[in-house]
C-alpha positions in Angstrom: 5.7 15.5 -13.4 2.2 14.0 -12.5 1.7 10.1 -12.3 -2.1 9.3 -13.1 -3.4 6.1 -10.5 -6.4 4.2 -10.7 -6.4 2.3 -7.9 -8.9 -0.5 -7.7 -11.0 -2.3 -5.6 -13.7 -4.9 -5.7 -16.1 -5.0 -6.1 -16.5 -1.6 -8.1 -14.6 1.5 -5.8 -12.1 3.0 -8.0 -9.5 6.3 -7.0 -8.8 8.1 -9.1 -6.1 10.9 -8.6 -2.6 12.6 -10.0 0.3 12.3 -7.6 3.1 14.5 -8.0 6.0 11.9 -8.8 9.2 12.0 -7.2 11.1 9.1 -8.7 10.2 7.6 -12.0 12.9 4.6 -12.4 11.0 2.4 -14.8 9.9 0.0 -13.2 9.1 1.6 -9.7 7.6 4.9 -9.6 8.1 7.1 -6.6 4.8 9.4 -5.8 3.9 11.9 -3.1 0.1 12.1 -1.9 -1.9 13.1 1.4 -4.3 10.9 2.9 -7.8 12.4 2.2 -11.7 11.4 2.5 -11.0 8.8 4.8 -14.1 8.2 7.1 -11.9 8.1 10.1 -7.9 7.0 11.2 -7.1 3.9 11.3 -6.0 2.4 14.5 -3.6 -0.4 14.7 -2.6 -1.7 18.1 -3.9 1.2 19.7 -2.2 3.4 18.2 -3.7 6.0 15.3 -1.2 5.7 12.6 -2.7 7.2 9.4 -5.6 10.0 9.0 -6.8 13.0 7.0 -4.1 15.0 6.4 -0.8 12.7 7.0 1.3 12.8 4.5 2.7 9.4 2.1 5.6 8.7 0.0 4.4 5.6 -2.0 6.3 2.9 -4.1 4.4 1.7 -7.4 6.7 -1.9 -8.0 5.3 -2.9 -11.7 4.6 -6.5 -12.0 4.8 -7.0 -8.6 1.8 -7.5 -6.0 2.5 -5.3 -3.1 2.7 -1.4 -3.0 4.6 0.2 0.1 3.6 3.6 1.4 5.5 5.6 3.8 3.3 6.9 6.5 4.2 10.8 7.8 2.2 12.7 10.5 1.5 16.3 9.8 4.6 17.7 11.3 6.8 15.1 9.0 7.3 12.0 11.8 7.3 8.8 9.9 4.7 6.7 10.9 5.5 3.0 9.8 5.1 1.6 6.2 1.6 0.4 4.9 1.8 -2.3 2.9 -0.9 -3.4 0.2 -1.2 -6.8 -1.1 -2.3 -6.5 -4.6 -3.5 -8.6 -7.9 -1.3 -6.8 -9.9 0.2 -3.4 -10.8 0.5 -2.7 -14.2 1.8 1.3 -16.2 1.2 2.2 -19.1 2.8 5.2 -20.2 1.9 8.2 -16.9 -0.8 5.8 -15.5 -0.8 3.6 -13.3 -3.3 0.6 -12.0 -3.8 -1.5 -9.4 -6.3 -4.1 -8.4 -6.3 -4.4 -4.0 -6.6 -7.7 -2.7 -7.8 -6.3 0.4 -5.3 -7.4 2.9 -2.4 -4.7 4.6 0.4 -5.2 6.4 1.8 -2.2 8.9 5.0 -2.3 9.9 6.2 0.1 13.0 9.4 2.0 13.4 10.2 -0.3 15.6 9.8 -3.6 13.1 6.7 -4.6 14.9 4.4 -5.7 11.9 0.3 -6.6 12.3 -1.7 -8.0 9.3 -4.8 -5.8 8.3 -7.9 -6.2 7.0 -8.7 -10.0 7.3 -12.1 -9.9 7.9 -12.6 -7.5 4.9 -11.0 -10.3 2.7 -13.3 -13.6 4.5 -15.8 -11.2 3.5 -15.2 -10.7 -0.4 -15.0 -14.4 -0.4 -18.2 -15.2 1.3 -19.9 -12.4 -0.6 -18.6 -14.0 -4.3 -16.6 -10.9 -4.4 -13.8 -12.7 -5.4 -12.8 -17.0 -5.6 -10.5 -19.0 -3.4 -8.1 -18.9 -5.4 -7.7 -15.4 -5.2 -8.2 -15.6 -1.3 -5.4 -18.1 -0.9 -3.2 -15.9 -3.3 -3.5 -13.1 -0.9 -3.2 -14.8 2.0 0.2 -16.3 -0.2 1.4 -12.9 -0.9 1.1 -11.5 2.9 2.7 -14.1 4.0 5.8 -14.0 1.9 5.9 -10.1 3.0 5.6 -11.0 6.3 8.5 -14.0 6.0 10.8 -11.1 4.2 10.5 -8.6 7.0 11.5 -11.2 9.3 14.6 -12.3 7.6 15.4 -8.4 7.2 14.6 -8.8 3.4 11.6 -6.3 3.1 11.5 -3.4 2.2 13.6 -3.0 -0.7 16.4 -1.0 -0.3 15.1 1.7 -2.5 11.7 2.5 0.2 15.1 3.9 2.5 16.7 6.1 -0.1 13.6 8.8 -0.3 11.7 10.6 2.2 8.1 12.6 1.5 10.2 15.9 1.9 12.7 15.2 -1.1 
C-alpha cells in the first residue's frame, strides 16, 4: 500500500511523493522513503548524518505537530531521529499533509539532541513569511520535544517497535 504526502513549506515548496507504508494504525502512519534531491548532507555537530541515498522510516502522528523520521545509512546503521516541528498534520483518506514550521530537532544514538534550523525560522519571520505567533508556536513546540526527551518521554514508544527493514 502507498501513502500519498504533500509535505509543505512556506512560503510555496511543496513534495510531493508516494511512500510505501509500512504501518497504517489510524492515527499514525508508518512510511518508508530514501532521502533524494538534497543539495548536499546535512552536518550536525560535525558529523554528516543524513544525505542522498540514506534510507528513513518516518512517523506521520495526525493532529499532532511533530513528525519523527528514523535516519539509516546505506548499509542499514541508524543514524539518530530527525524531528520536524510542524503546523499541523492532517489525512484524508491515502494522503497525507503537512505544513513545516521550519525548525528540527536531531537526536543521536547516544541521546545527544541539537535544535536545527533557527536561522531559517528568524528568517520567515523577518521576511513576513510567517507572524510571531507562529514563530513563538514553534519555538513552543521544540521546546516541549526537547523537555520530553529529557525526561525520557520522547519518542513514543511506537518509533522503537519498527525498523526501515520490516
Amino acid at each position: 500500500m502507498k501513502i500519498h504526502l504533500l509535505y509543505r513549506r512556506l512560503p510555496n515548496r511543496l513534495l510531493e511523493r508516494d511512500d510505501e507504508v509500512v504501518a497504517d494504525l489510524g492515527d499514525v502512519i508508518v512510511a518508508r522513503s530514501r532521502f533524494e534531491g538534497m543539495l548536499a548532507p546535512l552536518r550536525v555537530n560535525g558529523v554528516e548524518v543524513i544525505k542522498n541515498g540514506y534510507h528513513m522510516l518516518y512517523f506521520a502522528f495526525i493532529g499532532e505537530n511533530y513528525d519523527i523520521l528514523k535516519v539509516y545509512g546505506e548499509n542499514g546503521e541508524f543514524k539518530g531521529l530527525y524531528i520536524d516541528v510542524l503546523a499541523y498534520t492532517r489525512r484524508e483518506g491515502n494522503t497525507l499533509e503537512m505544513l513545516d514550521l521550519f525548525l528540527d530537532i536531531f537526536v543521536f544514538p547516544s541521546g545527544e539532541t541539537f535544535l536545527l534550523d533557527e536561522d531559517e525560522l528568524e528568517m520567515a519571520l523577518n521576511y513576513g513569511v510567517i507572524d510571531k505567533e507562529t514563530f513563538d508556536f514553534a519555538y513552543r513546540v521544540a521546546r516541549e520535544i526537547l523537555e520530553k526527551i529529557k525526561r525520557k518521554e520522547f519518542p513514543p514508544d511506537i518509533v522503537w517497535e519498527y525498523d526501515w527493514r520490516d
